[in-house]
N, C-alpha and C positions, 0 to 999 in steps of 0.2 A: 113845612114838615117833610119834604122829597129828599132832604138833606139826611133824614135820620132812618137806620136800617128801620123795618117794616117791623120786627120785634119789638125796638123799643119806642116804636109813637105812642102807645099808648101812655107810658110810663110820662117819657120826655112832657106831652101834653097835661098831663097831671100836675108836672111841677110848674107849668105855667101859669093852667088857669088860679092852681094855689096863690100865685103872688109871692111863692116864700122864698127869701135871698140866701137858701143855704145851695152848695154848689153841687154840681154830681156829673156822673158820668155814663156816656151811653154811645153806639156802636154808630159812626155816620156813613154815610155813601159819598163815593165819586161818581165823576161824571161818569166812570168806565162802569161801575156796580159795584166796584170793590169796596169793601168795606174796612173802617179804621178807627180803634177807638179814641176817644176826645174826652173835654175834661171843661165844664161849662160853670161858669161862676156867674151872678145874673145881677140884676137891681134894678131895683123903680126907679126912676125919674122923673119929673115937671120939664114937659120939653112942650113949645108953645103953646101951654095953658092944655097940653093933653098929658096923662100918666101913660109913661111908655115903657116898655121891658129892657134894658140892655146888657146884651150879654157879650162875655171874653168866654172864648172857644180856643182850647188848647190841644194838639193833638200830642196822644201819648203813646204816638205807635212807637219812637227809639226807645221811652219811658221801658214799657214794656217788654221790648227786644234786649233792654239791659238789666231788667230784674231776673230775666231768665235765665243770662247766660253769666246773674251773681250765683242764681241758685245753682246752676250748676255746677260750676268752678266750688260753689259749698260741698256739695256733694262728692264731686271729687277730691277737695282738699280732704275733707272730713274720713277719706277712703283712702287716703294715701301710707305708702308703708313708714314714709320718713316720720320724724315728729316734726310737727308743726304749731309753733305757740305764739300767742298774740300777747304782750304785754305791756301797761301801762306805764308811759315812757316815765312820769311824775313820782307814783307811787311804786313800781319794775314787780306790781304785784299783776298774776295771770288773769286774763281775760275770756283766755281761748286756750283749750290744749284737744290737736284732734285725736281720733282712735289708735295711730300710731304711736303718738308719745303715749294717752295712757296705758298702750299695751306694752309697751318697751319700759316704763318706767313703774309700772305695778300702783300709781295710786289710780282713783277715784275721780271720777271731775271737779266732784265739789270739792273733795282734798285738796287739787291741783287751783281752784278759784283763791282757796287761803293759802296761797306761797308765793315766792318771787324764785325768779334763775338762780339766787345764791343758797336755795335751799336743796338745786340738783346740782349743783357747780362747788363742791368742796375746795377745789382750786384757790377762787376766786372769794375775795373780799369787798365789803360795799366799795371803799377804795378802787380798789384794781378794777373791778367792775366797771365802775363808774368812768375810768379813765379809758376802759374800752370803749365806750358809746360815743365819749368824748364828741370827738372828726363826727360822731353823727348829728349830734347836736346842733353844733356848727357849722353843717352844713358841708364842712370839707369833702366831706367821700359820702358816696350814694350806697354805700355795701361797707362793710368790716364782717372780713374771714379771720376767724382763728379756731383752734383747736384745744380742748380741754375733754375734763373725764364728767361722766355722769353719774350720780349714785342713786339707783333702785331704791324702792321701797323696802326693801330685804335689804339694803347696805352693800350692794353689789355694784362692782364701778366699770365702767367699757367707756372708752376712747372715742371723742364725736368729734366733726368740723360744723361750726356754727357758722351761717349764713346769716345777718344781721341787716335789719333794712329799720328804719323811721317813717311813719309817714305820719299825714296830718289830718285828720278824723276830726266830724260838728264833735266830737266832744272831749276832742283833746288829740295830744299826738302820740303813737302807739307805736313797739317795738314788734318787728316780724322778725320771726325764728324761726328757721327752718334748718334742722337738725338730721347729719348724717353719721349713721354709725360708722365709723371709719376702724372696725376692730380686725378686719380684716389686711387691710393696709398697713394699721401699726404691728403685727404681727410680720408683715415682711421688710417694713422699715427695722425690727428688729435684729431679724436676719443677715439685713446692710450691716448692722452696728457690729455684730457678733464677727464675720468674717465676710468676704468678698467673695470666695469660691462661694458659700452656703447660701452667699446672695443668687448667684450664676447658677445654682443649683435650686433652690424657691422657682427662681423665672425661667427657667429652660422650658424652653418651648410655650413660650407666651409674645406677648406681641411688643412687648416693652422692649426698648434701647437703654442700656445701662453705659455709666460715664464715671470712672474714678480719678480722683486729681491727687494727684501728691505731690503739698507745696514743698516738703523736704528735698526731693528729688526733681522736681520739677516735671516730672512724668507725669502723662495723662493718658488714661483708657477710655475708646469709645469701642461697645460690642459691634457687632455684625449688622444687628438691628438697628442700631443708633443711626448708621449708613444709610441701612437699604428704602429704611421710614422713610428717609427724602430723595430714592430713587438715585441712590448713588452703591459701585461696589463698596465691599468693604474695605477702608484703607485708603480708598480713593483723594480723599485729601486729609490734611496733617492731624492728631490727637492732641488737639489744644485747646485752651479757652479762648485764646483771639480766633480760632476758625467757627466755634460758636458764637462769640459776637460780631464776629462778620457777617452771619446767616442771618442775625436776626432784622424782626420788622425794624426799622428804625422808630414807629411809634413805641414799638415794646420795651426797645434794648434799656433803657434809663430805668423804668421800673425793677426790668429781670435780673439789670447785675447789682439794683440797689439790693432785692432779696438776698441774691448772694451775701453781698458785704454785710448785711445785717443779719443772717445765719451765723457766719465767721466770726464777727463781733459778739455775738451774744449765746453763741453756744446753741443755736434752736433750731429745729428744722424748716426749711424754707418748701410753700406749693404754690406756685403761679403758674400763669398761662403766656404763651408767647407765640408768635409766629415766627417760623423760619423760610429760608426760601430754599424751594426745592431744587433737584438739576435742571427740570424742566422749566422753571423761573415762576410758578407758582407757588403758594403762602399754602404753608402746612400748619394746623393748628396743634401747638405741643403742648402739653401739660409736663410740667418737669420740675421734679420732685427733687431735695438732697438733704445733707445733713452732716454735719461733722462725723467721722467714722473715727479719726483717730486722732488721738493725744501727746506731746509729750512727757518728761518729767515735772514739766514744770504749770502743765496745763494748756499748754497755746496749741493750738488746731497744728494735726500735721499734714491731715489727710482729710477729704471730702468724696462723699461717692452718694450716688441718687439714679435715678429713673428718668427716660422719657418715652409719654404714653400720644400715640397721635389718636385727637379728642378732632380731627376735623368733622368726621360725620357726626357726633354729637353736637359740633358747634351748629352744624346744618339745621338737625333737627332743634335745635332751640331757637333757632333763628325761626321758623317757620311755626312753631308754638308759639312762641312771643303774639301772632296774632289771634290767638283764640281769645282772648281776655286786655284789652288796654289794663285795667284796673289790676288783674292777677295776672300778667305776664314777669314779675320778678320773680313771684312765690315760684309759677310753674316751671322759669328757666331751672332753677335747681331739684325743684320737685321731681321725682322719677316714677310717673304713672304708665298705666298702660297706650300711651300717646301714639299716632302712627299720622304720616301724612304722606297723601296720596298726588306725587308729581305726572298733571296729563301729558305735558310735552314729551316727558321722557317715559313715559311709562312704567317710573318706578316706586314703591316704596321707600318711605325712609322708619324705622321704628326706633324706640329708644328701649333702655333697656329693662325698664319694668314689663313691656310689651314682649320682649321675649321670656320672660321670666312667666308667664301667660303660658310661653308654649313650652317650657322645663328645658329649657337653654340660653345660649347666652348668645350676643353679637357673634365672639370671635369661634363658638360652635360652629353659628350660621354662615359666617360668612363676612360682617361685616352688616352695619345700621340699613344699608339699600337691598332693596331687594326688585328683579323684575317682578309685574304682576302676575305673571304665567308662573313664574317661580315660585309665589307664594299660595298661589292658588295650588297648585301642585303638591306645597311641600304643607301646608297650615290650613287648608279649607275641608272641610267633610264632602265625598262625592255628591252625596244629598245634599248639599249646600250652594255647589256650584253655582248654579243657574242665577239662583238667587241674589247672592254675591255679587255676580257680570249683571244682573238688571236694576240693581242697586246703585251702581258705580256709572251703570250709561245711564239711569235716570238724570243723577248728579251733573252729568258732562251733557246732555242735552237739557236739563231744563232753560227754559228762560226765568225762572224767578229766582232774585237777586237774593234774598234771603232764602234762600231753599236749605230745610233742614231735615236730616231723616233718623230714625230709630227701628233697627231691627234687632229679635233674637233670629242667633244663628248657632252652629255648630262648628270648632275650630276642631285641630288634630294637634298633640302635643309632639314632641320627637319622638316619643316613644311609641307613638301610635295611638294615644290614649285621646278616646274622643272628650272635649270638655263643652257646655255650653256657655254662652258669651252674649251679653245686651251690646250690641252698637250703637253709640250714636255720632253722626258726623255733620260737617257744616261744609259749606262751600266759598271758593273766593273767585271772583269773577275780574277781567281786566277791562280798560275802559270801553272794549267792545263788545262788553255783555259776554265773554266765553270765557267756561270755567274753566281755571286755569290749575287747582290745587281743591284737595280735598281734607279735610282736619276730621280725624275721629278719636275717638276714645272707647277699647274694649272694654269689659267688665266680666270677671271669671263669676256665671249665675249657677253652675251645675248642682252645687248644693242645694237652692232651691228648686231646681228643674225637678230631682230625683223623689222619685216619689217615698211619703213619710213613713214606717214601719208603724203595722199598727198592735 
């Protein structure tokens, strides 16, 4: 019994002298004192002519370390602003819809339990439907993006990008959806369509590179932006499409100009990601957007014109979330929570941009996804918070335990100056010499509940 924490001998001894072969669980010691819970299954035996007990001893400390950090990731999906739905790949009726679909889409859970996608997706027929999931099916592609409209409970329709995954579930295999409202975007890809100045005029003074191609004329426009995003003047090299396909990754380029060709071919608007390379012979990560702008009499494409948005510090921060969850690292790549990760070497933040939406601004207000910690401390912590905050952060970077986890209420500052409160919780990642090397949290805006109720 030296083996079993001092709480549970009593217990543990009970199910002995009982004899009885059902299994249970109870809290053991190391050699060190530390304690770890286990998972003990038992049975009698005839071992030389004596009745003897043997038991299998399972220890369930990852068991446990991973039920926590399912609930969590519940918690958070369940709190996130995108919609997010789980459906039955078999029957494509819902399983799961969290608080952001049903607040975006006006039903009910249980409503949402008796429907499938084609009852939000007017677009889309079981057919067409079905021929989207296709490549998932099959195994071909790990993700299918596309973009269609949604229809409210009120009959109201807004412009989304579906994020589309398969996995395989003890009870079958299930569709994840994670759903962005993109009415914002279609509202400036409209602006493309309408005219070019109107476009130039939408994005003035935004951080986007704009590119028009006109196959009539053979002329191609790259803005100022389009340049400087890879750290070149403007003009600096030719306004073409071979000087974009020369930039690019070479893993990318086969994908990027296939989007092209299949926008051109079919009339639709093309969003992929690619890498280019910049003057300094670094990989810039582009998001770049386009679309048929113009027609002739006859219908054939004359003209093409789009966006590119540099998405490399989002690609960072997703890179560096992907390790909060093996299990929910696809959901949370696309998901946009209040996410922040804390680099020791460099002493910087990175946030995304739910997380400034926390403080009633945006990346390109702030500055950009990075921030110093003196910076932030400065410009997002409450003076009364300070200390707190700095004892928090060197706990994380000196402890020695490898699982070290923390949860604090604190006080944040918005940009307006508006104090807001906020639950923390964060984790740690350690390199193979035991030194923390990265810190992963997740804010949560609590002030509603902080403020006290009117009575």
């Amino acid at each position: 019994m030296k083996c079993v924490a001092p709480e549970d001998r009593e217990r543990v001894a009970g199910f002995i002298r009982s004899g009885r072969p059902e299994p249970y669980e109870h809290l053991a010691l190391r050699k060190d004192g530390s304690m770890f819970p286990v998972y003990v299954r038992a049975r009698m035996a005839q071992v030389g002519g004596r009745k003897v007990r043997i038991s299998a001893v399972r220890d369930l400390t990852e068991q446990r370390r991973a039920e926590r950090e399912r609930s969590q990731m519940t918690d958070i999906l369940a709190a996130s602003l995108n919609e997010i739905y789980l459906f039955d790949a078999r029957t494509l009726r819902f399983i799961y819809a969290n608080q952001g679909a049903l607040r975006n889409l006006g039903y009910t859970f249980d409503e949402m339990l008796r429907m499938t996608p084609l009852d939000i997706k007017p677009e889309h027929t079981v057919a067409s439907f079905q021929a989207l999931v296709e490549p998932l099916r099959r195994r071909e592609k790990p993700l299918v993006v596309f973009e269609t409209v949604h229809r409210r409970a009120n009959g109201g329709l807004y412009p989304v990008e579906v994020h589309l995954q398969l996995f395989e579930q003890e009870a079958g295999p299930v569709f994840l959806a994670i759903i962005l409202d993109i009415t914002e975007r279609k509202r400036t890809e409209e602006a493309l369509r309408v005219s070019e100045e109107r476009l130039r005029l939408a994005l003035e003074g935004t951080t986007d590179g704009i590119w028009d191609w006109n196959f009539k004329s053979g002329k191609v426009y790259f803005s100022p932006r389009y340049y400087t995003m890879l750290g070149y003047e403007s003009g600096e090299f030719p306004a073409s499409y071979e000087s974009w396909r020369d930039l690019l990754h070479p893993d990318d380029a086969p994908g990027s100009e296939q989007a092209v060709r299949r926008a051109l071919e079919e009339g639709s608007a093309f969003a992929t990601e690619f890498r280019m390379r910049a003057k300094s012979g670094d990989w810039v990560w582009i998001m770049g957007r386009g679309k048929v702008a113009e027609r002739d009499s006859e219908g054939r494409p004359v003209r093409m014109a789009g966006s590119h948005s540099d998405i490399t510090a989002r690609k960072q921060v997703e890179e560096a979330l992907s390790r909060l969850s093996r299990q929910d690292q696809e959901a949370l790549r696309v998901a946009r929570m209040g996410h922040w990760v804390f680099d020791v070497a460099s002493g910087k933040f990175i946030f995304n941009d739910q997380y400034y939406s926390l403080h009633g601004t945006t990346a390109e207000e702030a500055g950009g996804y990075e921030m110093t910690a003196e910076e932030f401390a400065r410009r997002y912590v409450h003076p009364e918070y300070t200390y707190q905050v700095e004892t928090a952060v060197r706990s994380a970077i000196e402890t020695t335990e490898p699982d070290f986890q923390f949860q604090v209420e604190g006080c944040i500052l918005r940009a307006d100056g508006e104090p807001r409160f906020v639950t923390v919780w964060f984790r740690i990642e350690k390199d193979s010499r035991g030194r923390t090397i990265r810190l992963y949290g997740v804010n949560q805006d609590i002030t509603d509940r902080k403020r006290p109720r009117s009575r």
